[in-house]
FINU-544774 format. One record per residue: residue in one letter; x, y, z of N, C-alpha, C in turn; residue number from 0. Coordinates in pm, whole numbers, plus 50000, padded with zeros to 5 digits. Atoms other than C-alpha are relative to their C-alpha. Layout:
<recs>
REC   code    n_xx    n_yy    n_zz   ca_xx   ca_yy   ca_zz    c_xx    c_yy    c_zz   pos
REC      A       X       Y       Z       X       Y       Z       X       Y       Z   NUM
...
</recs>
This chain:
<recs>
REC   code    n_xx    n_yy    n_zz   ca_xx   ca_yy   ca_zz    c_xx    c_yy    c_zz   pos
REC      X   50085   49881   50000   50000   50000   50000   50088   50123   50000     0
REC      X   49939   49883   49959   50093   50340   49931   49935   50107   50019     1
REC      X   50156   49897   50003   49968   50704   49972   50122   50094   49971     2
REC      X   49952   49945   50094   50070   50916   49742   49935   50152   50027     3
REC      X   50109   49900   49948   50021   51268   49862   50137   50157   50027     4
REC      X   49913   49850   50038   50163   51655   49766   49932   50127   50084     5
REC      X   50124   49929   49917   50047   51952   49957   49924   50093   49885     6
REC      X   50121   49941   50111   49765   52154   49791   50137   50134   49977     7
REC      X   49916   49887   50116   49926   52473   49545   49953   50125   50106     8
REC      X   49984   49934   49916   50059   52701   49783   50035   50172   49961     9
REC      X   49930   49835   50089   50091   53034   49517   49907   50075   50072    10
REC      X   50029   49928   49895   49834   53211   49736   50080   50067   50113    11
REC      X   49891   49904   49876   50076   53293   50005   50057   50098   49998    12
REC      X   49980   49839   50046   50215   53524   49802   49980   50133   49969    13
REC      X   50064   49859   50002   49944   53739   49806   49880   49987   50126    14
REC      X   50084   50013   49840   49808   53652   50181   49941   50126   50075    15
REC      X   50013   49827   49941   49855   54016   50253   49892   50076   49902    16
REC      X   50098   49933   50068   49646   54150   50009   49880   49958   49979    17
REC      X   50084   50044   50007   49405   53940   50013   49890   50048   50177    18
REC      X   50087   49992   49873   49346   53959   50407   49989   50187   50041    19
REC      X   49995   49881   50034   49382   54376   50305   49851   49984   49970    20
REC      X   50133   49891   50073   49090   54381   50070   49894   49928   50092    21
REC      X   50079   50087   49878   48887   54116   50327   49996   50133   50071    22
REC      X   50013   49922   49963   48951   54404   50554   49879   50143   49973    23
REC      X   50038   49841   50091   48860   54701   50338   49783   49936   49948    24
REC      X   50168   50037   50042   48506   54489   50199   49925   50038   50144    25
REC      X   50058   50043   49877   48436   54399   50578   49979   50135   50036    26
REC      X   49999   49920   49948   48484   54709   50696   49883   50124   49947    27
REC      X   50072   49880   50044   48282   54935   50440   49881   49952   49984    28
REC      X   50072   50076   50002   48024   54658   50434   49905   50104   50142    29
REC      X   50051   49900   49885   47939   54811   50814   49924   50179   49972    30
REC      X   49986   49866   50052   47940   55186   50649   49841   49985   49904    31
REC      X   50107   49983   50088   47712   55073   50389   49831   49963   50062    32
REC      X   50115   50074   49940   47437   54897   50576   49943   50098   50119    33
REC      X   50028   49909   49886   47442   55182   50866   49971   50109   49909    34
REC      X   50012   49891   50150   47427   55445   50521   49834   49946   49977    35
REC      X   50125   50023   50060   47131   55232   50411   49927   50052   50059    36
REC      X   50146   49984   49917   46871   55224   50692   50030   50139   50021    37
REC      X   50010   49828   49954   46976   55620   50809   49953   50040   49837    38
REC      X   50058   49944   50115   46896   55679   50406   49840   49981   49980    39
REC      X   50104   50050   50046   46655   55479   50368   49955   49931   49867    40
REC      X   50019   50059   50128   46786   55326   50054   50010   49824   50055    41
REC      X   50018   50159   49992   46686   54952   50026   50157   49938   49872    42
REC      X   49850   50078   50106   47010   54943   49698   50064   50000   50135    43
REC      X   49914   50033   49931   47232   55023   49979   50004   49878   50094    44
REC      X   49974   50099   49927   47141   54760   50221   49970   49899   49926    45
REC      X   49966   50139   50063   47104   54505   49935   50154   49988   49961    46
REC      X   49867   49981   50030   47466   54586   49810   50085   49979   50136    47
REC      X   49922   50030   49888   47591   54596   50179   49954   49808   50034    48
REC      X   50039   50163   49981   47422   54230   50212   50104   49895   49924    49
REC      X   49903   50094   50088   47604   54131   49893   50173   50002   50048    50
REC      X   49834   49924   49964   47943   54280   50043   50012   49916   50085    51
REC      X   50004   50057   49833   47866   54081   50389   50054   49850   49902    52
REC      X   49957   50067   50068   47856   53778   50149   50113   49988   49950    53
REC      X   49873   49991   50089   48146   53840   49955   50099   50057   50130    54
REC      X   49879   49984   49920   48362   53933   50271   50002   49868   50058    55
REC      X   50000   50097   49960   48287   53633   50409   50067   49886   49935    56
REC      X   49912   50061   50108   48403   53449   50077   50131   50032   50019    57
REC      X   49875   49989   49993   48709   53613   50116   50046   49912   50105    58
REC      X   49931   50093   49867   48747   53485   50468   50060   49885   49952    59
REC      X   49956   50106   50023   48720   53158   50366   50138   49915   49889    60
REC      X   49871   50031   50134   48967   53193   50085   50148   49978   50062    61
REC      X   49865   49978   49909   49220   53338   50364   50037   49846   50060    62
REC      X   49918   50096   49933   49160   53060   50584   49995   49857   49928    63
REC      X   49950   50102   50089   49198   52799   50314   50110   49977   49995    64
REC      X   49869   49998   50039   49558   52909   50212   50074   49956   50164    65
REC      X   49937   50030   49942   49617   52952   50586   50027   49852   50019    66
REC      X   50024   50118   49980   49476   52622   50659   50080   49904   49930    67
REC      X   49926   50076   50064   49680   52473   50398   50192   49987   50051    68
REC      X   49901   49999   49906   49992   52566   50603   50005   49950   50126    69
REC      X   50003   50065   49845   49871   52462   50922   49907   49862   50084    70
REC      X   50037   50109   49966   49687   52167   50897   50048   49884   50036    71
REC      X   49950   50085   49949   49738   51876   51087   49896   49883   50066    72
REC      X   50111   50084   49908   49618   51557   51260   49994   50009   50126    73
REC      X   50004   49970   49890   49649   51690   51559   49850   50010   50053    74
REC      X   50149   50059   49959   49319   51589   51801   49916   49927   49908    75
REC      X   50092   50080   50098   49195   51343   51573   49965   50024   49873    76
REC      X   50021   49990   50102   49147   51520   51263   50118   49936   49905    77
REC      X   49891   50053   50064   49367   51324   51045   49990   50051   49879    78
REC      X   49948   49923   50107   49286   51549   50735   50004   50126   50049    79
REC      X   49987   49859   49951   49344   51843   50921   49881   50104   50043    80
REC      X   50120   49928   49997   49099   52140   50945   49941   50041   49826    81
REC      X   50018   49936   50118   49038   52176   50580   49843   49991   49940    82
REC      X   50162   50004   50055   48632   52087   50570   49964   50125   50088    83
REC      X   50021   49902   49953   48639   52377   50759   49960   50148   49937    84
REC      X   49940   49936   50150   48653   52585   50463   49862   49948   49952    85
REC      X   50095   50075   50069   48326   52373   50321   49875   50031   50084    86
REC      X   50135   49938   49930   48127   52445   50618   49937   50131   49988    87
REC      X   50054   49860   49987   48153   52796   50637   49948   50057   49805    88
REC      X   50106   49987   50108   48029   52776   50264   49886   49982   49962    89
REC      X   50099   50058   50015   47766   52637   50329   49890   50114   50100    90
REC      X   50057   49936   49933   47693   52860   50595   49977   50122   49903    91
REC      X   49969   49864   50109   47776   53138   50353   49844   50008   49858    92
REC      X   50158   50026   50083   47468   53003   50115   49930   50036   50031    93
REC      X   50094   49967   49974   47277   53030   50335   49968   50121   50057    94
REC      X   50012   49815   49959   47307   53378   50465   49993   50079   49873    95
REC      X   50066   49945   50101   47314   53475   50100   49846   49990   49978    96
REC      X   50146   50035   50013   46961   53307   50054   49927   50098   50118    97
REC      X   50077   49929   49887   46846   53503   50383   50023   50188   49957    98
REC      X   49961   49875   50028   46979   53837   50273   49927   50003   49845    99
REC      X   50083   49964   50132   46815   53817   49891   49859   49962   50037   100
REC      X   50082   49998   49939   46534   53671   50066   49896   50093   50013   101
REC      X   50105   49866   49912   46450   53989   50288   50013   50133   49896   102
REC      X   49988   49919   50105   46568   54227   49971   49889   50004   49894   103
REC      X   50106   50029   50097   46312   54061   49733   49886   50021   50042   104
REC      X   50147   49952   49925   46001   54103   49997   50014   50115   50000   105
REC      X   49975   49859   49933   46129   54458   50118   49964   50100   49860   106
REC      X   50036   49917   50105   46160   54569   49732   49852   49984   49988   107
REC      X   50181   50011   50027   45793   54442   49670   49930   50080   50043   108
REC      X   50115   49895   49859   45641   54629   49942   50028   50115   49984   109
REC      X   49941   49871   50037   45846   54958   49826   49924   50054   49885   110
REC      X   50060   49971   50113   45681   54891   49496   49898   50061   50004   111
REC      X   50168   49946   49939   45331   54962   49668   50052   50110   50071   112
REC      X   50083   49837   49885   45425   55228   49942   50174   50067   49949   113
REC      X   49842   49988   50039   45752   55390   49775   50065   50092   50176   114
REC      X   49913   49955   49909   45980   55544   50066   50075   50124   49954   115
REC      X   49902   49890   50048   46177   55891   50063   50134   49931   50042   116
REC      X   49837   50018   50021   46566   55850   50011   50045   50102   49988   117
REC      X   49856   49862   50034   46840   56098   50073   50078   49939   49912   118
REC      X   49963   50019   50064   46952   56032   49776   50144   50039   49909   119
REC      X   49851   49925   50005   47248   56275   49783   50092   49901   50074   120
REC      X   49941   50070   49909   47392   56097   50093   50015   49838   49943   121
REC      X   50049   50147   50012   47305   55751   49919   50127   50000   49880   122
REC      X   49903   50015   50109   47513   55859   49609   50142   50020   50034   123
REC      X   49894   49986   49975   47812   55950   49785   50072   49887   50088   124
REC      X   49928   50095   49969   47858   55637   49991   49984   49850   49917   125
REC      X   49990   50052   50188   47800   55412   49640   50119   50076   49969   126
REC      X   49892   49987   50080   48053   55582   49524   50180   49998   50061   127
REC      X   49896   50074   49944   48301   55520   49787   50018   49849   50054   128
REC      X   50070   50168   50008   48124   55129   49797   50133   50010   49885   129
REC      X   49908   50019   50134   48313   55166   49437   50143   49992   49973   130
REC      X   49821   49976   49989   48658   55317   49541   50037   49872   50070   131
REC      X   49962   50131   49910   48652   55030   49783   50074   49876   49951   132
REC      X   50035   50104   50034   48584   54753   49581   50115   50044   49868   133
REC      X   49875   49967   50150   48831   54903   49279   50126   49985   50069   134
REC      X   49864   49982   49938   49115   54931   49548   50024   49841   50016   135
REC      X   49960   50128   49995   49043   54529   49635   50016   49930   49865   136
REC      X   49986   50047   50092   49021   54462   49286   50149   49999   49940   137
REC      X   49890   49962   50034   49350   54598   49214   50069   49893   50084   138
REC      X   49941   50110   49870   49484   54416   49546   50020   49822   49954   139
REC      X   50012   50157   50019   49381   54057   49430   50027   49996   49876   140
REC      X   50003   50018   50152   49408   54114   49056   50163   49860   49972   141
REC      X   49875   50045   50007   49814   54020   49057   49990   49805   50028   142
REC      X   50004   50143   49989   49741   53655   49239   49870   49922   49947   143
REC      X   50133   50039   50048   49398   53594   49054   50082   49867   49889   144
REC      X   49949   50108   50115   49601   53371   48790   50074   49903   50048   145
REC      X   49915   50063   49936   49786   53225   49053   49976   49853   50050   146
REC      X   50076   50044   49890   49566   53125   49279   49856   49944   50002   147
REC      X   50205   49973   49983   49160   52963   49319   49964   50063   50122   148
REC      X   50078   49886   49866   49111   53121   49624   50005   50133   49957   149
REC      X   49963   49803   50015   49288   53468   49555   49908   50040   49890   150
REC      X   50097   49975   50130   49061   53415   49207   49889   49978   50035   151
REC      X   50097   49984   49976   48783   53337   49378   49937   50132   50091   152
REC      X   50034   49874   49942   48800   53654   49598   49987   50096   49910   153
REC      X   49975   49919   50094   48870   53827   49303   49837   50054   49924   154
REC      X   50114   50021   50085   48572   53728   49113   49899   50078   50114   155
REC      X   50094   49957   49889   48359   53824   49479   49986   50176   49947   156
REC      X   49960   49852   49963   48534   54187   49450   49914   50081   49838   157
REC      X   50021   49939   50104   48425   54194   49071   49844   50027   50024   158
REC      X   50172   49996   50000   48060   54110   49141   49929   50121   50102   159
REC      X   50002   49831   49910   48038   54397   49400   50021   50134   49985   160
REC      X   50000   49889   50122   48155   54636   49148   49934   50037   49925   161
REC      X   50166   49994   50066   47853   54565   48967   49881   50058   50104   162
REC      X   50103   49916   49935   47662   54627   49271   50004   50167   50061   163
REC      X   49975   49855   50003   47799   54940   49317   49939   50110   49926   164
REC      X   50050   49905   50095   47752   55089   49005   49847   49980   49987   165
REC      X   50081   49989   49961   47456   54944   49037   49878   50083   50107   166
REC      X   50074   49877   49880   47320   55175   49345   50066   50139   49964   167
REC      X   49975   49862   50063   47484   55504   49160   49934   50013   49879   168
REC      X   50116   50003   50073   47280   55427   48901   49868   50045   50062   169
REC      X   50133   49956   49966   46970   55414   49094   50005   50126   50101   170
REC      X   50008   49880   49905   47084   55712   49310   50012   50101   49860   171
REC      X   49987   49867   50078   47181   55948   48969   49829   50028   49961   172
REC      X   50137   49982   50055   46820   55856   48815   49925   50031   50080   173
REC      X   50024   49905   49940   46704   55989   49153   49964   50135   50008   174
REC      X   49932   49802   49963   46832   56293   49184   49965   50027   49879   175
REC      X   50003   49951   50083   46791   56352   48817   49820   50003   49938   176
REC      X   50095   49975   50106   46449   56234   48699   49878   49988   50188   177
REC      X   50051   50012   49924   46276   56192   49101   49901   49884   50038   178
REC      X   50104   50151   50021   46119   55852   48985   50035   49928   50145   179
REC      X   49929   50038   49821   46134   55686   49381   49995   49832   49983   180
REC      X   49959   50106   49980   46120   55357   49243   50150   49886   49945   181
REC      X   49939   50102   50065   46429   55297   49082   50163   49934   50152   182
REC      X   49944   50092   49900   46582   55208   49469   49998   49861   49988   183
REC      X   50048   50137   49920   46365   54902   49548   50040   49912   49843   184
REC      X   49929   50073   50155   46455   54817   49104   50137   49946   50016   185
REC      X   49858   50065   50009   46824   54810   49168   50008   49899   50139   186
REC      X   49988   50108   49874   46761   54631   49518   49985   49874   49904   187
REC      X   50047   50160   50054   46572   54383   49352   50089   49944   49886   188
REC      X   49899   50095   50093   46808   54300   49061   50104   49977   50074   189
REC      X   49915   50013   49908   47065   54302   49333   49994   49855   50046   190
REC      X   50100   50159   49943   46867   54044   49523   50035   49901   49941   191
REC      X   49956   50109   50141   46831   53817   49173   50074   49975   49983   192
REC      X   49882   50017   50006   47163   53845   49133   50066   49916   50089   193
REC      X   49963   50120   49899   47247   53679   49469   49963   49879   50004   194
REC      X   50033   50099   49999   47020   53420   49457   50075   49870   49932   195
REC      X   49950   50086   50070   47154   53173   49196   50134   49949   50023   196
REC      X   49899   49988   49890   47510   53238   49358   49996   49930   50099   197
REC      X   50013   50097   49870   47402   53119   49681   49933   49832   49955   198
REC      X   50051   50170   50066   47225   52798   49486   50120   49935   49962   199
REC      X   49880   50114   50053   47539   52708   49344   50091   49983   50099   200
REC      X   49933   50018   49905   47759   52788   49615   49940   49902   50090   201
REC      X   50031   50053   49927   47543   52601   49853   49978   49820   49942   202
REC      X   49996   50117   50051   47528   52323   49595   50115   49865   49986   203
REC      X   49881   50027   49961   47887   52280   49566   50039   49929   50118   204
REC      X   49953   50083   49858   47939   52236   49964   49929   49883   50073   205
REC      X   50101   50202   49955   47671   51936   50003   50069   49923   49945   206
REC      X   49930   50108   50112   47855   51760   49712   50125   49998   50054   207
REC      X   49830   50033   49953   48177   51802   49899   49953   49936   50120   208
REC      X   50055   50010   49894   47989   51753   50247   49972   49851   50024   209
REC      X   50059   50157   50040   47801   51384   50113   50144   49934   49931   210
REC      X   49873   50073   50067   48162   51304   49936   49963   49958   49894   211
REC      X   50018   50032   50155   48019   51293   49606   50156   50031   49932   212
REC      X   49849   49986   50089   48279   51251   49329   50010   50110   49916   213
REC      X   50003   49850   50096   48394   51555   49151   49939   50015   49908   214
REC      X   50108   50002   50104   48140   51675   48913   50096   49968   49851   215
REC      X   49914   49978   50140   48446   51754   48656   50085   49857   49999   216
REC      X   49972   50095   50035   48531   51387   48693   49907   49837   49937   217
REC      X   50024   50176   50091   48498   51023   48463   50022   49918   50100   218
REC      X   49933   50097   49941   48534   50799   48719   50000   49846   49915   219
REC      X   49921   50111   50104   48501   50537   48451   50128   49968   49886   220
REC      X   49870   50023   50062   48795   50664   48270   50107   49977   50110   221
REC      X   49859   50031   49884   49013   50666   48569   50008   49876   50016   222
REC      X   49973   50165   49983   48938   50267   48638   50015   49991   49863   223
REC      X   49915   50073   50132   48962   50246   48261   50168   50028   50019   224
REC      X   49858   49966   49974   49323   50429   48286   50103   49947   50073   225
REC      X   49930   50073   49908   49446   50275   48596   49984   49831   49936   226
REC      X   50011   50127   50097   49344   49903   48445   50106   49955   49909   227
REC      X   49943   49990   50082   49536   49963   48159   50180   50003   50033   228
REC      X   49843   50021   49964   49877   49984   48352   50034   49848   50009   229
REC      X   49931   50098   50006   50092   49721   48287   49994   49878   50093   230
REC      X   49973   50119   49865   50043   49398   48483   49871   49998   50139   231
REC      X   50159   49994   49904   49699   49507   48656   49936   49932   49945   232
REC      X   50041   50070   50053   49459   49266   48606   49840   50001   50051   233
REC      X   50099   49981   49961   49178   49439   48814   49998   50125   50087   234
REC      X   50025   49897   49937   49042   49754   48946   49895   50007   50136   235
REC      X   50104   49988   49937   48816   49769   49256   49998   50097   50099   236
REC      X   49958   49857   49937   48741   49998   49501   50021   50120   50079   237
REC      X   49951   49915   50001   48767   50264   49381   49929   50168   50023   238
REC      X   50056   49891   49891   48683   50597   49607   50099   50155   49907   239
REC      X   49952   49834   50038   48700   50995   49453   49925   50071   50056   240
REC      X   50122   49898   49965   48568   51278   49651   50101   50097   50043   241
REC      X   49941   49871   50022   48656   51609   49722   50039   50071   50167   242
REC      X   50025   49971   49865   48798   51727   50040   49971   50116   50042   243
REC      X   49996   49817   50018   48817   52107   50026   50011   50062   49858   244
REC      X   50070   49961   50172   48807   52328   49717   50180   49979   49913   245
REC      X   49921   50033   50095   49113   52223   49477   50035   49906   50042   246
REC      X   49888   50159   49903   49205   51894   49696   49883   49910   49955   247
REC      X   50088   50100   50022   49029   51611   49521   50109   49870   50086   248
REC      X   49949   50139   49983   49140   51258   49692   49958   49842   49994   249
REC      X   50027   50157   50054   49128   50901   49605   50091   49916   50080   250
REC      X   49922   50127   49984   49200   50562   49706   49916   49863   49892   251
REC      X   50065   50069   50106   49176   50260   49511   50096   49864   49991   252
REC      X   49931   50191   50023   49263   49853   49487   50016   49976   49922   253
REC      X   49929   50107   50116   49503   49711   49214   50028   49933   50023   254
REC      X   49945   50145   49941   49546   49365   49181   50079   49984   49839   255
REC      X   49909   50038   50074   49821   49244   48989   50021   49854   49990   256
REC      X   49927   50135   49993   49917   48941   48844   50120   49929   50063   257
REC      X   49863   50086   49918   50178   48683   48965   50125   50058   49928   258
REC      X   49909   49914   50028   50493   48848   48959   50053   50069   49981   259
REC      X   49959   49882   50015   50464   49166   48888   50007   50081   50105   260
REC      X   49934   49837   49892   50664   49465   49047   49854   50063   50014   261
REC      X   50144   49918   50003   50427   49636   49255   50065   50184   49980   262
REC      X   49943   49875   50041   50686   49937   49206   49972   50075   49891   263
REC      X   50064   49959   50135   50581   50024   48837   49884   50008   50038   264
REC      X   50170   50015   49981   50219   49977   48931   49996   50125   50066   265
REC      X   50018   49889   49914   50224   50245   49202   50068   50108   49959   266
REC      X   49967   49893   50063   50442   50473   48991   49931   50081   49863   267
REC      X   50086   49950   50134   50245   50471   48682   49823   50065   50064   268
REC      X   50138   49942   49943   49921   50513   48920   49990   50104   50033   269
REC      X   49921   49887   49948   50069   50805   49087   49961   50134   49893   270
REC      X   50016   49867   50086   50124   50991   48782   49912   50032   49897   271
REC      X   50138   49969   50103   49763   50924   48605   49962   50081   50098   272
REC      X   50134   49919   49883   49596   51035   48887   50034   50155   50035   273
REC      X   49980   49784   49969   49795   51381   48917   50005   50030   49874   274
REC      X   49952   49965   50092   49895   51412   48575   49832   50064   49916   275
REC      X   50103   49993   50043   49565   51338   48400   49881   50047   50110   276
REC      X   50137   49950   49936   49293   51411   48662   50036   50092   50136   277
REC      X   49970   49885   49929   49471   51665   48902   49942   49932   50119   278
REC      X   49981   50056   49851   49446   51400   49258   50142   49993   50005   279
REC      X   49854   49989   49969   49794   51474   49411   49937   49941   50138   280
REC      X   49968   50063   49819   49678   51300   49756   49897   49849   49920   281
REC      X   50037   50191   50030   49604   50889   49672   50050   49900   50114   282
REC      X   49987   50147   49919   49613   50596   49868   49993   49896   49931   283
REC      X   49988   50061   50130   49681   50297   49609   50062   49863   50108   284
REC      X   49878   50120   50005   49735   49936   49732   49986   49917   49884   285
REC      X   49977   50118   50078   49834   49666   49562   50012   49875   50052   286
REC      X   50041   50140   49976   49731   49305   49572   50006   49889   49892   287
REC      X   49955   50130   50088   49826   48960   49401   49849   49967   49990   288
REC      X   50148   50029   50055   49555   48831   49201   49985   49858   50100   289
REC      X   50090   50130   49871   49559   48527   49485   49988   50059   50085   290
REC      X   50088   49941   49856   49422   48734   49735   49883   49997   49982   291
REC      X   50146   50004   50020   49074   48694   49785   49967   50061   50078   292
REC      X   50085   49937   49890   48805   48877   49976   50004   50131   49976   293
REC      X   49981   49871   49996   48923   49240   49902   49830   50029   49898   294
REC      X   50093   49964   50134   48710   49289   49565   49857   50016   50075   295
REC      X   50143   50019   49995   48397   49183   49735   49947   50112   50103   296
REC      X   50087   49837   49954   48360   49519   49948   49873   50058   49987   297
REC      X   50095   49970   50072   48029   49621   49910   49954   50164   50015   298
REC      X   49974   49852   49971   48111   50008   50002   50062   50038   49880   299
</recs>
């Protein structure tokens, strides 16, 4: 038996600081915007501060991914470390999106019927430092976005918040310019829409890692075809793919070999399908003489 196992892609680190910068800078103006809203009385602002709460939170988890990937251990029993840790709080993260587009999508409705006054001056000026914000983290994460899936997934957060920005300076210029009072609870609500589907997939994602389903972006019948096909295997059984955290897929999996063959070639050629072709760098791989009996019949 072996276990075949690299640590997850550590190019994040190099932009740890900027990342736990614009985390900062979201988190922080997130507060600004949501205390801006209700004293305005704009419903964009506290949908945009909702989406911000969201998307700082994403960041978090991005941070403590990379950290996590430095400091995990089996220490107290976790023998893969803390890294579903990272899976939970996505899940949690779903669902606080779903609760926040939620109360945005009722709140606009009801605006539609009784519209609300908006300081709409005051509304446009902290939108437009929502914007400087979110342009300063964009800049921040841009550099490790190619690097990195986390730093690129914060990235992507910082972009979609840029939209909601301009989004609520939009509905604050057409304000001030034409006095129409519903195009608040309009940009809330596409705001809203916007979250929803987001939080569906995100929350979809962390069950499928959660239940240990097998990676969506994997064949698991080409992999037992592939592995099979090495030299001197004469049977595949099994064989286990699921996902532990977000770029760490892992596998284990029973080759049986005929009489006489090196189980050294076997476990080297397995090794480098499984990272080469399907991107698992952590495996567990034994090997077994085709007179062994009992393994195959597993019914897990």
């Amino acid at each position: 038996m072996s276990t075949a196992h690299t640590h997850v892609p550590r190019a994040g680190r190099r932009h740890l600081r900027s990342l736990a910068v614009a985390f900062g800078l979201v988190l922080g103006f997130m507060v600004v915007e949501a205390v801006a809203g209700f004293l305005t009385g704009s419903l964009a602002l506290i949908s945009d501060a909702g989406h911000m709460a969201t998307d700082a939170l994403g960041m978090g988890m991005a941070w403590a991914a990379i950290v996590a990937a430095d400091r995990a251990s089996a220490e107290g029993g976790r023998t893969f470390g803390s890294y579903r840790l990272e899976i939970l709080a996505a899940l949690a993260n779903a669902v606080l999106m779903v609760g926040v587009a939620g109360y945005v999508i009722v709140e606009a409705v009801r605006r539609f019927r009784e519209p609300l006054d908006v300081e709409t001056g005051a509304m446009l000026v902290v939108a437009v430092l929502g914007l400087a914000v979110n342009l300063i983290g964009w800049r921040l994460l841009r550099p490790g976005a190619g690097e990195s899936l986390n730093v690129k997934g914060a990235y992507l957060e910082v972009i979609a918040d840029l939209a909601g920005s301009v989004g609520v300076i939009a509905a604050a210029v057409i304000m001030i310019l034409t006095g129409w009072p519903y195009a608040d609870p309009l940009f809330a609500l596409l705001i809203g829409l916007f979250i929803l589907p987001r939080a569906w997939h995100l929350g979809r994602q962390a069950v499928r890692v959660l239940v240990q389903a097998a990676p969506a972006r994997l064949d698991l019948e080409a992999v037992r075809t592939d592995l099979a096909a090495i030299g001197g295997v004469v049977d595949v059984h099994d064989l286990h793919v699921w996902t532990l955290t977000s770029d760490m897929d892992v596998a284990t999996v029973h080759l049986m070999t005929g009489a006489g063959t090196d189980p050294h070639p076997v476990l080297d050629e397995a090794r480098s399908i499984l990272r080469d072709r399907y991107r698992i760098e952590h495996a567990t791989l034994q090997v077994e003489p085709d007179t062994h009996h009992g393994c195959a019949e597993v019914a897990w």
